[in-house]
N, C-alpha and C positions, 0 to 999 in steps of 0.2 A: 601347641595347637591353637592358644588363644590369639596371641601374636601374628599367627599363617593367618588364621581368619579374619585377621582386623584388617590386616596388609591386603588380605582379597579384597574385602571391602572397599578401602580405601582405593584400590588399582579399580574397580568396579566403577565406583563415581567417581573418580580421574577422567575414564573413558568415557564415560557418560556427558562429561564439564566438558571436555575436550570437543564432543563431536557438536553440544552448544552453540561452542564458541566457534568451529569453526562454518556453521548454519550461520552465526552472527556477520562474519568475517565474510562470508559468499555476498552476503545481503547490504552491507557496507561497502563492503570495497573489488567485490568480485563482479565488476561490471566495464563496459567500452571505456575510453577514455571519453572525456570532453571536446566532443566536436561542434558547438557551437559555438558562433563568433561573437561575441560581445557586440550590440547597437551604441553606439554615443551619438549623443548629441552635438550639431555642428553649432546652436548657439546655446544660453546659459537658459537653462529650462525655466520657466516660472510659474508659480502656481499662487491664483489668483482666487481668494475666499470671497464662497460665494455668501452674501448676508442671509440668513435667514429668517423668517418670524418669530418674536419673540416667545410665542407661545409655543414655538417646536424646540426653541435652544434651551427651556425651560423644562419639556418632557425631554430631551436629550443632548443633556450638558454636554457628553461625550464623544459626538459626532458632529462632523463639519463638513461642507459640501465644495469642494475647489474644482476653477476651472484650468488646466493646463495649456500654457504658451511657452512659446521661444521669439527672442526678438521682438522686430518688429509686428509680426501676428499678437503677441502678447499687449505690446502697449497700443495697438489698434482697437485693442477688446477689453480695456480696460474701464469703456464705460457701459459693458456688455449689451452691445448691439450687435447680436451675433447673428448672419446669414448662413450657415453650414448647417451640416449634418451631425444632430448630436448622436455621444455613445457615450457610455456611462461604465466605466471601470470598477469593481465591485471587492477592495482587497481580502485575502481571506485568511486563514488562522492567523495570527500575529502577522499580518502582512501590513504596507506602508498604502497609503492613498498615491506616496511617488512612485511607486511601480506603474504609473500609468503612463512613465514618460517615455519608453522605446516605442508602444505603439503609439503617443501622440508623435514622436518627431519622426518615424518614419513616414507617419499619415501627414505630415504637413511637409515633407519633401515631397512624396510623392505630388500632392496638390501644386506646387509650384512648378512641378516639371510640365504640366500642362495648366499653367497658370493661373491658377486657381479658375479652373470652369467651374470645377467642384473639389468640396473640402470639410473635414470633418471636425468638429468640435467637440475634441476628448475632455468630460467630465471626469471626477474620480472621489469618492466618498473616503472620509475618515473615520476609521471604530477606531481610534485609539488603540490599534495593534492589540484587541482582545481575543484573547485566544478560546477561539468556539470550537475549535475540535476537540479539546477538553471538558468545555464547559459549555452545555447547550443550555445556559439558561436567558442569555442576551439574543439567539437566535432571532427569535418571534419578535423583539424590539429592534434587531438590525433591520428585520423584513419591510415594518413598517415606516420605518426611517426613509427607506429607499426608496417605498410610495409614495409621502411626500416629496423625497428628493427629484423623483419623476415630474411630478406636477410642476414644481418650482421653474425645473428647466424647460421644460415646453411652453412656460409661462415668457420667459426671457424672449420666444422667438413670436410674439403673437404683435401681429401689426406688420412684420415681413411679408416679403416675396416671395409664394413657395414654404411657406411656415410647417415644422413642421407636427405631425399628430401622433407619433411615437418616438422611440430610442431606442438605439440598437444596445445591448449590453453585453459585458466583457467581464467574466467572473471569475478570478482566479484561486482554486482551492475551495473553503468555504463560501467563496463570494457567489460562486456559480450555484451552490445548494439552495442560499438566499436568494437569488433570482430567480430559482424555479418556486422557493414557496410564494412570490407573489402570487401566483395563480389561486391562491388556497387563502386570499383575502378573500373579505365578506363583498367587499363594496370595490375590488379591483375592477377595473374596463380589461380586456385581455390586450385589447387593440394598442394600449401604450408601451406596448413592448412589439417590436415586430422581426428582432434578430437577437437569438442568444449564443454565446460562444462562451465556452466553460473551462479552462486551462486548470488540468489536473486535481479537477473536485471529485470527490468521492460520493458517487450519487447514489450508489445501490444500498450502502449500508456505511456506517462511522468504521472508522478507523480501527477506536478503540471505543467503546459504548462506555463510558465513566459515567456517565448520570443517566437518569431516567428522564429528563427534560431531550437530550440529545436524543434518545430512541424516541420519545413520542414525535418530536421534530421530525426527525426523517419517517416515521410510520404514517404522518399525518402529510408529506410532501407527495412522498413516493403513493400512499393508497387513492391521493388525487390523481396524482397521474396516470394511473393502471385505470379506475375509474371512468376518465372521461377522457380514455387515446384518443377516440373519435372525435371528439368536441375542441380538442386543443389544436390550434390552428397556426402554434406557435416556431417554427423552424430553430432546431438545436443543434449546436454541433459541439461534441465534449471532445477536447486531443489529452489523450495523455501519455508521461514521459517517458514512461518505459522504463526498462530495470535502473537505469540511474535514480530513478525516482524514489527511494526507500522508506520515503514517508507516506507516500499514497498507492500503495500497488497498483497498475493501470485497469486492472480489472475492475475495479471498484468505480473507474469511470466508464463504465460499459452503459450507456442508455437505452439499447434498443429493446431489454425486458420491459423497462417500465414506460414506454412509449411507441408509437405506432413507425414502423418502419419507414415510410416515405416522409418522414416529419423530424425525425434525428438521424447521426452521422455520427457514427464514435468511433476516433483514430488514436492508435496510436504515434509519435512523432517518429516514430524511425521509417515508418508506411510515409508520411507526407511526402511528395515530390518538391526536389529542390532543397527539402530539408535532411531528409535519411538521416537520422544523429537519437537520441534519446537525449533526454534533460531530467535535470532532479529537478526540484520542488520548487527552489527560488530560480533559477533558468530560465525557465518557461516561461516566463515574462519578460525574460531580456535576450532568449535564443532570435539574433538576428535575423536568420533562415526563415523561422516559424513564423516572425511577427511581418517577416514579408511576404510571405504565403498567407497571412492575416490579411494584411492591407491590401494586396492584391487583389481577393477577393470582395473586402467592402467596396470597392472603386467598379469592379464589377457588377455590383449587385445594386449599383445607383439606377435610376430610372430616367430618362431624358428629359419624359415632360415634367414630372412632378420634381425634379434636383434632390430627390431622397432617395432612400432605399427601396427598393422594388416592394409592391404587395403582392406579387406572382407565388405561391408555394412553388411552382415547379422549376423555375427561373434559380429562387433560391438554392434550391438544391441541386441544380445544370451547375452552377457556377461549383459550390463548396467540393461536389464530386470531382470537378474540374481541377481546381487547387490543391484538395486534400486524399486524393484517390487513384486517380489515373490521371496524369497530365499529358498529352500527346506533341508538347513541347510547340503549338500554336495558342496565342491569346483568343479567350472565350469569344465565343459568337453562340448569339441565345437561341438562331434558326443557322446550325453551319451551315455556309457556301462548297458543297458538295461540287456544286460543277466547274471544271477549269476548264482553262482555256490553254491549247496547247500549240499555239501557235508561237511563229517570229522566225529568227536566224538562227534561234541555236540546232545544233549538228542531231541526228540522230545516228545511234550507235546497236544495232543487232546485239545480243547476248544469245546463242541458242546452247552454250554448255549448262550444267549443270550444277556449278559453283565458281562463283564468281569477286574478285578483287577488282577494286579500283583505287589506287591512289593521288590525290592530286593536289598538288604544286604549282602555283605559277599557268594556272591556265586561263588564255586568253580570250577564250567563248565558253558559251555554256553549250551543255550535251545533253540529251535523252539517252538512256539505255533501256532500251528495248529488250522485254525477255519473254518470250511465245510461251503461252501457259497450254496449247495444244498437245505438244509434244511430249510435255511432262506431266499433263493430270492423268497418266493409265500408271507413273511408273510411282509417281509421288503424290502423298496428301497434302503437304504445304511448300510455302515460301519463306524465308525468314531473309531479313534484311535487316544491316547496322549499319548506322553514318557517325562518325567521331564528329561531326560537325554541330554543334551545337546551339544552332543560328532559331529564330523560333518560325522559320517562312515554309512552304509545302516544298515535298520531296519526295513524294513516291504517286504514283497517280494509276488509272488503272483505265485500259481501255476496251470498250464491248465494239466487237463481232467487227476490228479491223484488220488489214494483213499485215502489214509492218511498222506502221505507224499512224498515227492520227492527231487530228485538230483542236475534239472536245473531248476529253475524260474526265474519270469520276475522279477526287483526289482524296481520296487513301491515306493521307497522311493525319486525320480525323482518328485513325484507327493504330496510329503508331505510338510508342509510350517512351517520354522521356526517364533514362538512366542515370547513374552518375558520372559515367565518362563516353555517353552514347546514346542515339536514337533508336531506338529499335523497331520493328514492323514483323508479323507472322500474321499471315492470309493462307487459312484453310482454302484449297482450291474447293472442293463440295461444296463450298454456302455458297460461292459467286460462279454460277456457269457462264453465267453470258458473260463473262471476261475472260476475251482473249488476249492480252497484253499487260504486265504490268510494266510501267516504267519509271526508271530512276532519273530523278533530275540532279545534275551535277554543276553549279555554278559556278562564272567564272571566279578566281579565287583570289585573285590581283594577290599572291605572294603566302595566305593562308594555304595551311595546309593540313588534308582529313585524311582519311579514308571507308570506303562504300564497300563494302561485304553481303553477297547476295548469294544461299545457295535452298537448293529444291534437298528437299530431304521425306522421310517416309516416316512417320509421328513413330511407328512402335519400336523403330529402330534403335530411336532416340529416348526413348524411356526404360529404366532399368529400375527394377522396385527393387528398395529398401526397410524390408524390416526392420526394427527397433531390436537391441536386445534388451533383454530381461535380466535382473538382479537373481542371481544364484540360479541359473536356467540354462540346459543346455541349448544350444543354439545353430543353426545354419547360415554357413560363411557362406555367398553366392558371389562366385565371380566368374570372369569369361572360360576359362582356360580349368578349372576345378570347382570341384566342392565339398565343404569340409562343416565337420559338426564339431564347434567350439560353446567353452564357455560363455554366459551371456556378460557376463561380469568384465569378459576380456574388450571382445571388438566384433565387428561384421566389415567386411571390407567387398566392395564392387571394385574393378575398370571397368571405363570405357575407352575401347578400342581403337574405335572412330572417329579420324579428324574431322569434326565439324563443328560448326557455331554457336549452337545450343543446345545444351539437353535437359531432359525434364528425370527428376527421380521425385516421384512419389513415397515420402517415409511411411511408412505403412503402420499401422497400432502406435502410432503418434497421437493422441489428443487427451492426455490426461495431466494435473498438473503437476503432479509430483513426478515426471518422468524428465529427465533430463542427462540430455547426453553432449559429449565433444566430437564432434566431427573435424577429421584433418584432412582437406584436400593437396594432395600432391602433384603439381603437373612437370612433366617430362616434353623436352621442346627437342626437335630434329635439330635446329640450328640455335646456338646460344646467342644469336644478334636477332633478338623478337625485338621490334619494335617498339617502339615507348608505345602507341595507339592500341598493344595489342594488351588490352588490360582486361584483366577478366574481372567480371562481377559476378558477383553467386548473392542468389535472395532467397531467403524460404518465406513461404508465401501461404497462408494459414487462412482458410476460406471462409472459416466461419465467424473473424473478425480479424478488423483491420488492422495487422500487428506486424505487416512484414518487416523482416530486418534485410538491410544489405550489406555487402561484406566488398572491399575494391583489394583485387592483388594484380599482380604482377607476375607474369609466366617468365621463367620455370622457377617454381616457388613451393614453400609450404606454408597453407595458410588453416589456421586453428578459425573452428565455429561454434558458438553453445550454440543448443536447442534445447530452448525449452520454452514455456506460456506462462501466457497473461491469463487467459481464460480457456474452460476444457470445452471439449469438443459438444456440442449437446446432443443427450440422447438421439434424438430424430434425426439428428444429421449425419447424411453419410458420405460425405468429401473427408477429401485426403489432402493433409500437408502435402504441401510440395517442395522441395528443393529445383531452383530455378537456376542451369550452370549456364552465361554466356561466357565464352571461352573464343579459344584463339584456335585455328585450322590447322598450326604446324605444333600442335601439344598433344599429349594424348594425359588424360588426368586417372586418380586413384582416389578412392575415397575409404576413408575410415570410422568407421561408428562406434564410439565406447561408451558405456554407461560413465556418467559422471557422479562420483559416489558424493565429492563434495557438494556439487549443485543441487541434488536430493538436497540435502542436509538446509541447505538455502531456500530452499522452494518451502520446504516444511515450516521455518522462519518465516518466510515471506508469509505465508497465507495462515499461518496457525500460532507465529508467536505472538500474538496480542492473546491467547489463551493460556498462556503460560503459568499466568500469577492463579488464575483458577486452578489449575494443578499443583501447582507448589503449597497453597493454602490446604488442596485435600489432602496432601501428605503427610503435612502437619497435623493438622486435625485428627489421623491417625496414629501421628505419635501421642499427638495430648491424649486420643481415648487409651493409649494403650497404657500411659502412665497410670492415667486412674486407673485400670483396671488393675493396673500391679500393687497400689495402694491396698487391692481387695485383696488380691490373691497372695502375696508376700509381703503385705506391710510396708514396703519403703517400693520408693520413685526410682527406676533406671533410667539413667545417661541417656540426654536427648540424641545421640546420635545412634547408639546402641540401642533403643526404642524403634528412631527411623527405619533401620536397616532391618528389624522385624518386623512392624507392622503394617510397613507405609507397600503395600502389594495392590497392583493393578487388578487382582482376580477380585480386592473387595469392595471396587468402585462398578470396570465397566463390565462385568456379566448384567446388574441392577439398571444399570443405565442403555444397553443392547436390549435387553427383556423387555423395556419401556416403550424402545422405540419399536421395538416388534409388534409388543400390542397394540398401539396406538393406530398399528393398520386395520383393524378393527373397529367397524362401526360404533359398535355397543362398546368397547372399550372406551372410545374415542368423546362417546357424550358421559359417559362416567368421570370422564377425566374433566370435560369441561362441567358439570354440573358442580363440580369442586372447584370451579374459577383457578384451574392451573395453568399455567405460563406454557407456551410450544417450550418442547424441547430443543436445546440447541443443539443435538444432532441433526434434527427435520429440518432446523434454519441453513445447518450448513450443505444439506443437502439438495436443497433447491439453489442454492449456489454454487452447485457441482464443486462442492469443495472437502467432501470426507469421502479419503480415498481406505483404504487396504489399512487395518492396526495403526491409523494417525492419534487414536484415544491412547492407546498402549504406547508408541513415541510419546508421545506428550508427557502421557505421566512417569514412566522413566525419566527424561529430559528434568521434568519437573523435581522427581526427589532427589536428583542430583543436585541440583541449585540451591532446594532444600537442605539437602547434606550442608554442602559448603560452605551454602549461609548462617547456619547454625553453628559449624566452627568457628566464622568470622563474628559473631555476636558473642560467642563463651570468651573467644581471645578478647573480645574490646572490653566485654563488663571486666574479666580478670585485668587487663592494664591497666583500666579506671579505676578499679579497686586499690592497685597499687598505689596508683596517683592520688588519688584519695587517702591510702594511709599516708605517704609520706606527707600530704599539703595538713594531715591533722590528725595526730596519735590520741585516741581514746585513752582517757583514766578508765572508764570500763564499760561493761558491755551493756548499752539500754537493756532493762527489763521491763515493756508496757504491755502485758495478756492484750488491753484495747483492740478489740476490733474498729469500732469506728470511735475515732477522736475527737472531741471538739474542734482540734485545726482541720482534722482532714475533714469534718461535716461542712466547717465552715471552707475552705478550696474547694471542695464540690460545689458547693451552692456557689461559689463564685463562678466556676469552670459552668455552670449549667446556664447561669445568665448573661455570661461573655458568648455562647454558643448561639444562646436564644435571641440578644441584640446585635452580634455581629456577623459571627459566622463561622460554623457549626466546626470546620475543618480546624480553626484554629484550637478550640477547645479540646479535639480528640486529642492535636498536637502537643499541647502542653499537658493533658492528664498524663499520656503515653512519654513524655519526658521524664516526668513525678514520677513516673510508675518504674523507668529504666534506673533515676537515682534511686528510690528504694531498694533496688536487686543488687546494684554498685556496694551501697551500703553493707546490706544483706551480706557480701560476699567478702567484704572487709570485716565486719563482723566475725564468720567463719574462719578466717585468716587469723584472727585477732585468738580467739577461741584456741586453735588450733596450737597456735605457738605459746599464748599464754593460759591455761586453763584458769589459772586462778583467779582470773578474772569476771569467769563465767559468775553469775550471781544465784543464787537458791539452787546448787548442784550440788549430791552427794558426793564426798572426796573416797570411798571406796574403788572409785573404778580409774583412778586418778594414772596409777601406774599401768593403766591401759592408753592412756591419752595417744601416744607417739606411735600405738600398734596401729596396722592398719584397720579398714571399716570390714575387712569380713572378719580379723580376727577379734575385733570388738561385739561382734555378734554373737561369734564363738562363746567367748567370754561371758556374755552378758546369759545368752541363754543357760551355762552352767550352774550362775550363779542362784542361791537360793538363801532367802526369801528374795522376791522381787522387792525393789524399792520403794519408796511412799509415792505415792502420785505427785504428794508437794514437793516433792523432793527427788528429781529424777537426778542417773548418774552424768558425769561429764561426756560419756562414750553416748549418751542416748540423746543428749544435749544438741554435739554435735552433726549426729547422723538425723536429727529432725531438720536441722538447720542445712545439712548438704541433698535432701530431700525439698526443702522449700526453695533451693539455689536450682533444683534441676528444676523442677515444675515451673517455679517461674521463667525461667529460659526460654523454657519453649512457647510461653502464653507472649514474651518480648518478640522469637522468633516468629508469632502468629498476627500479633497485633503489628508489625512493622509495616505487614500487607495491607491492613484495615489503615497504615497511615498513606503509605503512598499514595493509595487510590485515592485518597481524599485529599491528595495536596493540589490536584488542577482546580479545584475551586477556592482551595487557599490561597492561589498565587494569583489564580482572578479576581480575587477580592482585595487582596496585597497591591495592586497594581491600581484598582481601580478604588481605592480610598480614599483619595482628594475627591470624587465625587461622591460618594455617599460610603457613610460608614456599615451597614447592614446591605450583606449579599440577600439580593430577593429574587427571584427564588434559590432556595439554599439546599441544595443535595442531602449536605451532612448534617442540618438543624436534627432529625426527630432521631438520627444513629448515636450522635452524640450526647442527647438524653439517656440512650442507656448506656452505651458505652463509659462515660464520665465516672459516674458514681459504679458501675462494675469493676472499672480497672481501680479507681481507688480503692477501693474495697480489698480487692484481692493483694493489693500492696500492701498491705497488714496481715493478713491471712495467714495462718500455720496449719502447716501439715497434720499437727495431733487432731485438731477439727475436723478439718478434713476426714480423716480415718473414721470417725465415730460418727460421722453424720448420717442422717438415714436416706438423705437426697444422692450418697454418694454413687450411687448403684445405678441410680439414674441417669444422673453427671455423665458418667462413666459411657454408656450406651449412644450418649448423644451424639457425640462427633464422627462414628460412623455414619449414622443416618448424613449425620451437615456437609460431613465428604463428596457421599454420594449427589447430595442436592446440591452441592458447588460445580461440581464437573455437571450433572443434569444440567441446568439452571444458568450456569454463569460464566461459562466459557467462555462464552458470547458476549453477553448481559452482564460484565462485570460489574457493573454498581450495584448486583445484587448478595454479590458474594459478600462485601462487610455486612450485611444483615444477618446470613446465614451461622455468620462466626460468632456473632453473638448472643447465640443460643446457647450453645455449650460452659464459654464463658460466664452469662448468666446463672446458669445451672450450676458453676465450680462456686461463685459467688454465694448463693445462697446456702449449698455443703457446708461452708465457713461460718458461716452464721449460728 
């Protein structure tokens, strides 16, 4: 029976590890391929140091301000007398100041294509590749960096033509976060900044919160900017990369909570027109698509008279809309030219059916087609029209109150939206009555060849709602011809029937984020010789932020789609996904809806695994209380995995933490909780981020003590092969015997470890006690070994129980307990020798498998510090300085530390009680706010510390 249930176990967090990894494995590698094309440069890039005052290379040895050229631009601006438009490149976590060289060398081709009328001078700042989404303690000193780096350059253009009095800035990652704290200087002008564009920064919250510098950062960016939406006059546009991106989810560049809607624009890159692609993390600064949808629009946003960037707010945002939102495949014009002119030789051509083809070849004049909107506004709501022509000049035009033709109309093609392999155009006849014509202009083609698709159709015809299904729920299949009540688990399937151009399906109870599904479109063509032109595209189109994806196939095909989000629907909104099919007239298509169990499993990664290590710590924590408690109740320590598998229960963290956030809706509750200066709970933080959805507490903490589980295997296997390794590299004459709790060497390694913490930096010090601390248990366990095989080695042990040595640890108990009298205190037997020693092997195991967490989390300011010690030897500010005071002399401490102490100590009871509470206040507290969880651990630890004593 013992065996059945170990082996459930073990099958139990197998499946647990498993569904992990493959959460991990969706979020890694379960995404589009790489569709964006690499920018190169056509000459050898150069980056030209800009000098600084001595008094700034002084407060920042670390930073350096370069300007970027190629060629001849380069050695023309080498004794910087620069005319152009500066922009200031901003790199961000470990990023290069060279990432600034796709947008500088696309902005200086394009300048040459019209001759340098106008041209932009890309600056670009160096942090020495420090890594701040780890370590928010350089933050606040990048900020300031970049204010005088502002000065500097505006300084360069003063005595010019046209000089100018701001900088546009380019912020990729963290760069973009430091460019919104300038705002949140004391002594900032707002006015030196007058364009910001933000490439996959995380504005609403960090990534992962590792120090308390990095939260106050962003609580002191983001409450400026909630604060004073009205007053910030600053135009922002944040794009981010979409699921390839897996170090910044693109949610997290969502700007329009913390700023006023007509003043930011948050995309993501697969919605961008021209671009449609998603990018990971380093991409996005070199996705050639994007950075020409970039530049396109700075060259737009210049101003005649002044040869700068527009001061216009509405201008600004005419164009970025333009570029980043809907492009209708004409170049910006800031008052469109609505009126045409529909004069000259070319032909006109009647259309009075009701769907319409045209293809063209080699023709030698151009045509109007002519289509009577009389006949058809009683029978139809719209028009829908597509040109494969991809040319950027007007093509659709519209004319009022003519009879078959006309001279001036309105041109329509303002209104049409370029695609990836088409233009499209859909004109509600109800908004325009006084249009009686629409017509298609057809050019001559000198040997090009499109095709022009025009048919009237009746909106509800063309719309077929799509329910979602649901995980473990029965469900309703809707399709033309039947309907059928299936598992939600299985599928939902529609046709449509009807050969025509477009249709619209609304996903219905689509907008949460944990939902995701695979959709398979199927189309079935009358004739197997469709056209290469007749390429179908499918977009879902998500209303409530700019995230659409597009999908290009090919008819008669089967093409696979996820669905799923960036961001959840918000309360108040009540739009609806939409799946957007253009399609081909001789197909007829099939659609299929399945819940995607792995995508789940990724989406709960994506948005919930930076809380992981808070779950895997409360498990722990539950196994250490439960160890003491077995000290109390039975005398000796059980097996850290056999503790886990007992204690480590979800029912004893989140009922404590549900109950908290329930009260907390409670006035009176609510100022109780704050007159005790307590922290928001990280349920409320995640729920203002529409981000805790249905039992994601209960996943988590499953997920979590499975990791637990198998890391606590993988920590027993390594101390035991170190131990091996250890006896072979050096066999004992015999077994230390020192009672010492605190030694002279280990007083004096503390006090060292306490002042390497307190002059350098705090993480290293945790690093090397927790080293100390893991050879002590190595030892420890070699010891046992040692013991085990040789007894007679053991020193001041009774040889009574000697021929017990080889029995095992219950029958030694047996044994021990028969025997009478009990032995001398001075003088315990070998069987009781050994089982205090295989008792102080398990307990410290688990404080190894506790404290490995309390090291990780502090290794990103170790490796900031490690990196950046040619400039100064002391991290200032230092996360882990005041943890590493107690933690230092705790863990040593407890590396001497014996279980018989323990047992008799009066603190034990205490001890014991603690790490329940610490559990529940890790998952409360630190889910989120991980730097707060090594504080919390080392309460218990404390408490086992002084037991010992």
């Amino acid at each position: 029976m013992v065996s059945w249930a170990k082996a459930g176990t073990v099958t139990f967090y197998g499946a647990l590890a498993l569904m992990v990894a493959l959460g991990i494995w969706d979020v890694f590698f379960g995404y589009e391929e790489n569709r964006c094309s690499m920018s190169y440069m056509f000459e050898y890039p150069e980056y030209q140091k800009i000098s600084l005052p001595h008094k700034l290379t002084r407060q920042y040895p670390a930073y350096e301000l370069y300007l970027y050229g190629e060629g001849s631009y380069a050695q023309e601006n080498k004794n910087l007398l620069l005319s152009g438009i500066p922009v200031l490149f901003l790199p961000g976590n470990a990023g290069s100041y060279k990432q600034v060289r796709s947008l500088g060398s696309i902005a200086l081709r394009k300048a040459e294509d019209i001759d340098f009328k106008y041209h932009f001078d890309f600056f670009s700042i160096n942090f020495n590749e420090e890594l701040v989404a780890l370590y928010g303690g350089s933050l606040k000193k990048q900020t300031k960096f970049v204010h005088e780096c502002i000065k500097i350059i505006l300084k360069l253009y003063e005595g010019q033509d046209f000089a100018p009095k701001s900088v546009a800035i380019v912020g990729h990652s963290m760069g973009g976060l430091v460019a919104r704290a300038l705002l949140t200087i004391k002594n900032f002008k707002p006015g030196l900044v007058n364009l910001l564009v933000t490439q996959a920064t995380p504005h609403i919250a960090p990534v992962l919160s590792l120090d308390s510098y990095l939260n106050d950062f962003y609580k002191t960016v983001n409450n400026y900017w909630l604060l004073n939406a009205q007053d910030i006059k600053l135009i922002t546009l944040s794009i981010a990369g979409g699921f390839r991106d897996y170090q910044v989810r693109s949610g997290l560049s969502f700007l329009t909570k913390l700023s006023h809607e007509t003043k930011t624009l948050s995309v993501v890159s697969t919605a961008v027109p021209r671009t449609w692609a998603s990018t990971d993390h380093l991409s996005i600064v070199w996705c050639k698509q994007l950075q020409l949808a970039t530049i396109r629009a700075f060259f737009d946003l210049i101003d005649d008279d002044t040869k700068q960037i527009t001061m216009k707010p509405k201008k600004k945002m005419s164009v970025l809309n333009h570029h980043f939102v809907k492009y209708p495949a004409k170049p910006f014009e800031e008052i469109p030219n609505i009126a045409a002119d529909l004069t000259g030789t070319s032909k006109w051509v009647p259309v009075k059916v009701s769907k319409w083809t045209f293809m063209a070849f080699n023709e030698s004049y151009a045509m109007y087609f002519s289509f009577p909107l009389s006949n058809h506004r009683k029978t139809y709501s719209h028009i829908f029209c597509q040109n494969s022509m991809m040319d950027t000049h007007s093509w659709i035009y519209g004319c009022i109150n003519s009879v078959s033709m006309c001279t001036q109309g309105v041109d329509l093609s303002w209104k049409s939206e370029l695609l990836p392999t088409m233009k499209t155009f859909m004109l509600k006849l109800q908004d325009f009555p006084r249009l009686s014509h629409v017509v298609v202009y057809v050019p001559s083609t000198n040997g090009n060849k499109f095709v022009v698709d025009c048919e009237f159709f009746q909106i509800e015809l063309r719309t077929v709602h799509l329910p979602v299904t649901h995980l473990f729920s029965f469900e309703k299949s809707v399709q033309a011809e039947f309907e059928d009540y299936i598992l939600g688990l299985t599928s939902r399937q529609i046709k449509l029937n009807s050969n025509g151009l477009f249709y619209t399906v609304p996903v219905m109870n689509f907008g949460q984020i944990y939902q995701a599904f695979k959709m398979e479109v199927k189309s079935k063509c009358a004739s197997t010789k469709v056209s290469v032109e007749k390429t179908n595209v499918f977009r879902l189109h998500i209303p409530w932020y700019h995230e659409d994806f597009m999908t290009i196939s090919k008819a008669p095909t089967s093409t696979e789609i996820n669905l799923k989000l960036h961001v959840a629907q918000p309360e108040n909104d009540s739009h609806v996904a939409v799946f957007h099919m253009f399609t081909s007239s001789e197909c007829r298509y099939e659609i299929t809806l399945r819940t995607s169990f792995l995508q789940i499993l990724g989406q709960v990664i994506r948005f919930h695994g930076g809380a992981l290590p808070a779950y895997i710590m409360s498990s722990i924590l539950l196994t250490y209380g439960g160890q003491l408690q077995s000290l109390i109740s039975i005398g000796h320590c059980l097996d850290y995995t056999s503790m886990l598998d007992k204690e480590a229960k979800p029912y004893k963290v989140d009922p404590f933490v549900i109950i908290m956030k329930f009260m907390l809706g409670y006035d009176w509750f609510k100022q109780i909780w704050d007159s005790f200066f307590l922290p928001e709970l990280d349920a409320i933080f995640l729920n203002t981020q529409s981000m805790c959805f249905p039992l994601v507490s209960l996943v988590l903490f499953l997920f979590g003590t499975s990791i637990a589980y198998w890391g606590g295997m993988l920590s027993s296997l390594s101390v035991r092969f170190l131990s091996s390794l250890w006896l072979t590299l050096h066999r004992p004459s015999e077994i230390p015997n020192d009672p010492r709790l605190i030694t002279a060497r280990l007083s004096f390694l503390i006090m060292l470890l306490l002042i390497i913490g307190w002059t350098t930096c705090g993480a290293l010090a945790i690093l090397l006690i927790y080293l100390y601390y893991v050879f002590k248990i190595i030892k420890l366990y070699s010891n046992l070994t040692t013991m085990k095989n040789n007894p007679d080695m053991i020193p001041n042990v009774s040889a009574r129980d000697e021929n017990n040595t080889n029995s095992s640890a219950e029958e030694r108990k047996k044994n021990r307990s028969k025997q009478s009298p009990p032995p001398k205190p001075d003088v315990p037997p070998i069987s009781l020798v050994i089982d205090n020693a295989e008792d102080n092997f398990k307990m410290h195991i688990t404080i190894v498998n506790l404290v490995i967490w309390v090291v990780i989390l502090s290794m990103p300011s170790f490796i900031y510090w490690l990196k950046n010690l040619r400039y100064y030897i002391r991290l200032n500010p230092d996360p882990c300085k005041y943890l590493s005071f107690f933690l230092v002399p705790t863990l040593g401490v407890l590396g001497n530390s014996d279980i018989v102490s323990v047992k008799s100590s009066k603190l034990l009871k205490t001890a014991a009680q603690f790490p329940l509470i610490v559990a529940i206040g890790v998952v409360a507290f630190g889910s989120t706010h991980l730097y707060r969880v090594p504080y919390f651990v080392v309460i218990p630890l404390l408490l086992h510390m002084l037991s010992s004593i």
